[in-house]
N, C-alpha and C positions, 0 to 999 in steps of 0.2 A: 711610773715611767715606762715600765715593761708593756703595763695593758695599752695606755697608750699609743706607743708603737706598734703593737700587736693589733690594734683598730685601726691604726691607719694603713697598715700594709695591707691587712684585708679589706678596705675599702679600695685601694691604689687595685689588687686583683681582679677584684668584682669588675670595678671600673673598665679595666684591658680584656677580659673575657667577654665583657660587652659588646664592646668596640671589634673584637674579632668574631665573634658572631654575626654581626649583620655587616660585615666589611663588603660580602659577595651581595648582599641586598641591593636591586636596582632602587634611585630613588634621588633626590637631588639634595647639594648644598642648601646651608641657612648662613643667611645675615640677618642681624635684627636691624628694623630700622625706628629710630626716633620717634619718642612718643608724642614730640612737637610737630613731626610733618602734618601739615594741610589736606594729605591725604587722608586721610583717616577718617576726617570730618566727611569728606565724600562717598567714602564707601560706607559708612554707618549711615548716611541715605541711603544712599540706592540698596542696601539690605533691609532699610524701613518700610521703602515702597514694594520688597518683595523681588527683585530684581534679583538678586545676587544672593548665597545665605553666606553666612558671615562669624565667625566666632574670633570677637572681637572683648572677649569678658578679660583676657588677661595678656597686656601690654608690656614691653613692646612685641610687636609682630615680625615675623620674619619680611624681606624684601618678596621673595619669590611668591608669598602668598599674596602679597597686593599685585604680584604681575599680576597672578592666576587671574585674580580676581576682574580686575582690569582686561582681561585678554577675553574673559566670558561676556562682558558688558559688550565689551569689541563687535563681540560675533550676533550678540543681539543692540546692537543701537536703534534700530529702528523705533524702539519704543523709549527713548531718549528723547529730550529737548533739546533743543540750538544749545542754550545754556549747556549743559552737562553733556554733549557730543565733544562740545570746546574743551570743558573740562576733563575732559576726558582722555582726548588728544591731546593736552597738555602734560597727563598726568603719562600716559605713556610713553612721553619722550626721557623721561626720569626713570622709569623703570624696564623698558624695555631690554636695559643691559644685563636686566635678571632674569633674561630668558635665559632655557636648557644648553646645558654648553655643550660645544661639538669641538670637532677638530678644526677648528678655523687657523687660518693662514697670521702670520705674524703681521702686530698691525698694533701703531703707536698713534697717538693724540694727545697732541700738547698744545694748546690754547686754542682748541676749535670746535667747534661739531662735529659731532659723530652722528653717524647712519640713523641714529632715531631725532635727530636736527637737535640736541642736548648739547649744551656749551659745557667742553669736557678744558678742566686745567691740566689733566692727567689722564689719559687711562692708556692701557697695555694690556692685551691679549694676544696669547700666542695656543693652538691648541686646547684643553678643554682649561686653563686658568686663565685668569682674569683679572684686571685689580684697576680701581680709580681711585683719584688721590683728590679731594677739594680741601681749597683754604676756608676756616672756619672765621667769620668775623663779623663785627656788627655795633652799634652802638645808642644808647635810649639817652633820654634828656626827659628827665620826673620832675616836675613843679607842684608844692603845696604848701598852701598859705604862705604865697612869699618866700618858699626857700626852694634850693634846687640837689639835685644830683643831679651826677653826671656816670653811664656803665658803660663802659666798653670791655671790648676783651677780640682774642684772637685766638687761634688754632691752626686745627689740623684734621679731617679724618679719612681717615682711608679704612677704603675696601673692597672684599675681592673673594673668587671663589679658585677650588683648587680639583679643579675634578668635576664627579658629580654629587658627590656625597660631601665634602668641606667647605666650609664659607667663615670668614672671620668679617671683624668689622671693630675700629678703631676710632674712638674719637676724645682729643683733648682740643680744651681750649682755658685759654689763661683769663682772667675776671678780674679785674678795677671796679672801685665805687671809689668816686670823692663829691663831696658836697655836703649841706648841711640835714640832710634829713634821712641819712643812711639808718639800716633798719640792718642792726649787724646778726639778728638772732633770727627772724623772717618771723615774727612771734606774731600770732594770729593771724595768716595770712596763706594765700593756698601756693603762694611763690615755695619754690625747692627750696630747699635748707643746705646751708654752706659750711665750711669746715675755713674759717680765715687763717691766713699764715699770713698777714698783717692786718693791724686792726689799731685806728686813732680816732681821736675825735673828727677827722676831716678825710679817713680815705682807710677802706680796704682792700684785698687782695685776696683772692681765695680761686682757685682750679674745678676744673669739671673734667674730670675721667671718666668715660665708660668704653666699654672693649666687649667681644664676646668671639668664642670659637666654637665650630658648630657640626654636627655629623648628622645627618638626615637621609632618612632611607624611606620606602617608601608609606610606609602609614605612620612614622614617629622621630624622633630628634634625640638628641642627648648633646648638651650645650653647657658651659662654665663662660664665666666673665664677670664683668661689672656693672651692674646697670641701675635704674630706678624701675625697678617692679612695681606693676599695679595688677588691681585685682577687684574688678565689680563694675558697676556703673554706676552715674553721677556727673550733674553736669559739673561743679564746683570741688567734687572731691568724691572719693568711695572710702566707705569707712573700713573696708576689709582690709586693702591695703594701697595706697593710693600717690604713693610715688612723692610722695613730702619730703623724707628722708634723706638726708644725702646717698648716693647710690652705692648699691654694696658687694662685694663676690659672693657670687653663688654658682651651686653644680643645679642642671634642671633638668630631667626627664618629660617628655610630652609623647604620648601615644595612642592612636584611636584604629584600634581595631576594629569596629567597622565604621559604617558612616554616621550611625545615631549615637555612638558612645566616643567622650573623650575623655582620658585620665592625664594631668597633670599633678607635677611634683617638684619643687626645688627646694635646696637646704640651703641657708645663706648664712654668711658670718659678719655680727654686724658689731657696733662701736659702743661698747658697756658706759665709758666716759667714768669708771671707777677706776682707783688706781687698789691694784694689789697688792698690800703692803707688805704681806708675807715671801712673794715671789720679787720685787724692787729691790736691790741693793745696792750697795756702795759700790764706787767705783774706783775712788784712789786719786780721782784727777786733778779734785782740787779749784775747779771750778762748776758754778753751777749745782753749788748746794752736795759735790761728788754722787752724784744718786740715778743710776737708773731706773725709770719709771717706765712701769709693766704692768697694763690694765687687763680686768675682770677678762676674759675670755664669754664673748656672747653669740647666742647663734639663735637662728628661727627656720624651721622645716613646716612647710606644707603642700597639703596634697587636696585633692580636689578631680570628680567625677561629674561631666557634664553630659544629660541625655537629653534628645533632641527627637522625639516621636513625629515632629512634625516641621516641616520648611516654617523658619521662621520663630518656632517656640524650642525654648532652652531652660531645662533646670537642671543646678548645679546644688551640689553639695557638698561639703569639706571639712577638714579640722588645721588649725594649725597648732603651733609650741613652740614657747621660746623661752632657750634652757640657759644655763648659763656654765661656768665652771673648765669643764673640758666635753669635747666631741665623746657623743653617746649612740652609737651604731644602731638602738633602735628606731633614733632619727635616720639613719642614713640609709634603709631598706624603706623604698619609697610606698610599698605596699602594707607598710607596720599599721596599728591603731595606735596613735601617738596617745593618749588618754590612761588606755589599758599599760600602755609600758611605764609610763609615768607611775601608773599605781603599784604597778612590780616593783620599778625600783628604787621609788622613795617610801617603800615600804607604808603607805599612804599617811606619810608624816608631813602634814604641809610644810614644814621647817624645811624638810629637804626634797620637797618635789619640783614641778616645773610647771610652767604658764602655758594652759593650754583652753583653744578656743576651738568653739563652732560656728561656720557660716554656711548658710545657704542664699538662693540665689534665683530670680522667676524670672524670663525677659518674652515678652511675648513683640513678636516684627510683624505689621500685613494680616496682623487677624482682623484687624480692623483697620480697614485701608489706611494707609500710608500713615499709619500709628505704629510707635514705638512705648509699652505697656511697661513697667518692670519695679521689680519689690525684692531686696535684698536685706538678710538678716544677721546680726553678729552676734554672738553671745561669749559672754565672758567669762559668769559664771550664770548660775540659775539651781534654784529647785525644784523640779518639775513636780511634784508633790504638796507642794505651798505656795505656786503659781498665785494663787487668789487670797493667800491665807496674809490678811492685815496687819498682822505682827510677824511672822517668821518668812514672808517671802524675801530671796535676792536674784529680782529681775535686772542683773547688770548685763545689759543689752541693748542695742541699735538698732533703728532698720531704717529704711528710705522706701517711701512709695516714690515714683516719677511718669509721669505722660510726658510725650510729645507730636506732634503733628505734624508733616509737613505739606507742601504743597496746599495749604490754609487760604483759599479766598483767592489768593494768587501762587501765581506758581513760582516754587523754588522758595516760600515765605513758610517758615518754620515756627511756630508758638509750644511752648511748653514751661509746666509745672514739675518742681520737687520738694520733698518736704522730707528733711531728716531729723531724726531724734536719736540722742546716745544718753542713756540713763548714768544714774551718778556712779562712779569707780568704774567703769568701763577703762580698760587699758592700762589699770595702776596694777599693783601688787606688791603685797608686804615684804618681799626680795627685792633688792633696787635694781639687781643687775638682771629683774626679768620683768619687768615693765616692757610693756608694746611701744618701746620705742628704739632708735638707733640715733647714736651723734648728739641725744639730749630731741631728737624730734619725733614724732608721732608716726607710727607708722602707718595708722588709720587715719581718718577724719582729722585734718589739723582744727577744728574748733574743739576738741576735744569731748571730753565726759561733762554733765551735767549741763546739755546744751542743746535747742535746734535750730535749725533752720529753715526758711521758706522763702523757696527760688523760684521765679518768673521770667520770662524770655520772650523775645521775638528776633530772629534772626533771617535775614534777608540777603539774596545773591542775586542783586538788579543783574550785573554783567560775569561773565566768567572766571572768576578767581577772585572776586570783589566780594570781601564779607563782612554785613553790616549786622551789627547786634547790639541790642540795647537789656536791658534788666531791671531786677530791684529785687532786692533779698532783703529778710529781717535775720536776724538773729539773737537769741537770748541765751543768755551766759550767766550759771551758777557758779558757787565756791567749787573746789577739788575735794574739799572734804579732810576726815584724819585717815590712817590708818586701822582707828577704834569703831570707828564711825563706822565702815567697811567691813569689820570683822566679826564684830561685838556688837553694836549695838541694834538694839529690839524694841520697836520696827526700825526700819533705816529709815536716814531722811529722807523725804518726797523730789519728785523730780523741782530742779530750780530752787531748792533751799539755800537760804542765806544769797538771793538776787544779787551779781554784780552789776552789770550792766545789759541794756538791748541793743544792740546795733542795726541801724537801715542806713541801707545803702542803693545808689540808684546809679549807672553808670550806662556811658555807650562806647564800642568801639569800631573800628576800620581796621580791617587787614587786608592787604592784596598781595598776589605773588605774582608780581611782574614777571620773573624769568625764573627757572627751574633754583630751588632755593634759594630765591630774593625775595626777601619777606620785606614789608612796609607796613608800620603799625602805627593805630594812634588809640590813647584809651582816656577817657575824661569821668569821672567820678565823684559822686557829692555822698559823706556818710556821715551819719549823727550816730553821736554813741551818747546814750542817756545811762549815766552810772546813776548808780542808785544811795553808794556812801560818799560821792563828790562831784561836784560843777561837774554838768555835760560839755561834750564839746561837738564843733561842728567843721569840718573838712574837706576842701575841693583839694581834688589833685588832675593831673594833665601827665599823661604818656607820648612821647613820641619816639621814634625810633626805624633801624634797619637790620636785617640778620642778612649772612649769607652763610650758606651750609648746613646749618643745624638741621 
């Protein structure tokens, strides 16, 4: 209990010595914004064509970096289309409020436009703070083979800066499902993963929190909240970390002393879903079993180094670990070698060490016109020594090649390939409470270990903010294996042993953003899943729907 306490206070220290160090730093607030906005899709163009550079590998992004960004495109449109001028101007009326703040005059907006013609329900600025407030709400209508759901849900999120150095950013919204074809676990699929606080045969309920606060000076950040983290690229998912997960607290460092080096770093505390039977006890009450239930303590830190020799080319490198037990201070110095401390202090006794990976990372923009190039690696474990050796190698590792194109034949028509493979026990681990996952979900790749897939696309923007996209992916899906199998056994199984099923899948959808977060969706989908131990089945479903705010 002593050390403990003793690690967290020196962490809470470190923390405030920081924070007072770069107080006098010139340099502006951070809001993070939603890894759903429409924006994102735009500027990962125009950084393909070379327009803009962009570091976009780990989501969500701050607001004030899509102004930036957005304010650079501004001062060059000339080399813009009709298309993407509009889009443009559209996207600046939404962020324009993240311009540098000054001492501006008091000044309220309750259900109208504001200076950038943005339909505000809320905002207030007075001086260098600032804050808007939208209703979060929306609602989809899912049909297959004859059965329906129905998702609604509503909210809240606000947000605002405080200065030039603070920025927060809030958002809850409340989640309904009833109908007959609810999917209460999101199992095989790249939809986020829920935490239900009610759950029946005909209707659940489950919440969506994320928050974040944020000090930014001028070449770096330090930020704590709640979010869905991601980490890599991929059109369908990134195996490194990709935002499946229900979203978790974490503290995050990010700093790029000069313009070709970026270092990032977060520690997070995520959901073990074990209960700890030794710390659980009675309670006396008399109802409900008298029992206190108190789960596993789980956490994941990583850090990661992005160099950038050239406009447009990016390689990263990194480790992560996720430990379980109690907070361990060599995680929480962002510049540790998570691996080497692990070996110190689990005395290199697998029994009592921690789960720790390596990933790197290639993304090549505009080396080859308006191509988007990139190949990303995971490793979980491996022996670099037996690499090739037929009996004693353990290649438990990922990677994704991917190309895309745009402006293909026509302009604003986007085509591209990916192909991912995750070799067998990737993500597992003979500790339960240090498996790569949170809440029971993956925090890589939701099709898991022992699986790939191969994604096709062509995406189109006839009109401005009109986006049409069609597909077809396979994918093929092995057993999970034992723990023996994994540890022990010589050689290990081949990739795809013991076939479950293949899945194809062929889909198109429509999205348009009528007004500054008025989303309008529709997605229609045909998937054959061919098991291999029982009847195949075969699946049309139907999306419709509207958001506002997310």
């Amino acid at each position: 209990m002593v050390d403990d306490m003793m690690r967290k206070l020196v962490t809470v220290n470190c923390v405030l010595l920081f924070f007072a160090l770069t107080m006098t730093i010139t340099g502006y607030s951070q809001v993070n914004e939603s890894r759903q906005a429409m924006v994102y899709d735009y500027l990962y163009r125009m950084a393909q064509k070379g327009f803009i550079r962009w570091m976009d590998i780990q989501q969500p992004m701050e607001r004030k970096e899509i102004h930036s960004a957005l304010n650079y495109l501004a001062l060059n449109s000339e080399q813009l289309s009709r298309v993407e001028r509009s889009e443009l101007a559209f996207y600046k009326q939404e962020y324009t409020f993240d311009s540098v703040a000054t001492d501006a005059q008091e000044k309220l907006v309750i259900l109208k436009k504001d200076e950038a013609n943005r339909f505000r329900p809320l905002l207030y600025e007075k001086g260098q703070n600032k804050i808007f407030l939208d209703p979060v709400f929306g609602s989809q209508y899912f049909r297959s083979n004859g059965k329906y759901n129905l998702h609604y849900f509503s909210g809240v999120r606000l947000a605002g800066y405080f200065g030039k150095h603070w920025g927060f950013n809030f958002s809850f919204r409340d989640n309904t499902e009833k109908g007959d074809t609810l999917n209460r676990d999101r199992a095989f699929t790249s939809e986020e993963g829920v935490v239900t606080t009610i759950a029946n045969n005909r209707l659940i309920n489950y919440s969506s929190l994320n928050y974040n606060i944020g000090y930014r000076w001028s070449n770096g950040s330090i930020s704590a909240g709640k979010d869905n983290l991601s980490w890599g690229y991929g059109i369908n998912s990134s195996m490194i970390l990709s935002g499946k997960a229900p979203s978790f607290p974490y503290i995050k460092l990010e700093f790029r002393p000069w313009n070709w080096l970026h270092f990032s770093y977060f520690h997070g505390w995520l959901q073990s879903n074990i209960i700890d039977s030794a710390r659980s006890y009675n309670t006396g009450s008399g109802i409900l079993d008298s029992r206190r239930d108190v789960y596993r303590s789980k956490f994941i830190a990583q850090h990661a180094v992005t160099v950038t020799p050239t406009k447009g080319l990016d390689i990263a490198i990194g480790e992560s670990v996720v430990y379980s037990d109690r907070l361990e201070l060599g995680y929480l110095v962002p510049v540790s070698f998570f691996r080497a401390f692990d070996h110190y202090y689990s005395q290199y006794n697998i029994k009592s060490g921690d789960n720790s990976q390596f990933f790197g990372l290639i993304s090549s923009r505009n080396q080859i016109k308006n191509t988007h190039l990139y190949a990303q690696i995971f490793i979980d474990e491996i022996k670099a020594s037996k690499i090739f050796d037929s009996k004693e190698k353990r290649n438990q590792l990922g990677y994704t090649l991917g190309i895309n194109r745009t402006d293909l034949f026509l302009h604003y028509l986007t085509a591209g390939l990916e192909y991912s493979r995750i070799n067998p026990f990737v993500y597992n681990n003979l500790i339960p409470t240090q498996t790569y996952e949170s809440n029971g979900y993956l925090l890589g790749d939701w099709m898991g270990n022992n699986a790939d897939r191969f994604y096709v696309f062509l995406q189109y923007t006839p009109l401005p903010k009109l986006k049409l996209k069609t597909w077809h992916q396979t994918i093929r899906k092995g057993a999970a294996g034992t723990l023996f199998q994994q540890y022990f056994q010589q050689p290990q199984p081949g990739f795809l042993f013991q076939r479950l099923y293949d899945i194809t899948e062929t889909g198109f959808s429509v999205d348009y953003e009528w007004l500054n977060k008025l989303l309008f969706n529709l997605k229609v989908t045909t998937m054959s899943t061919d098991y291999h131990t029982a009847p195949s089945g075969r699946n049309k479903s139907f999306k419709l729907g509207f958001s506002y705010g997310l």
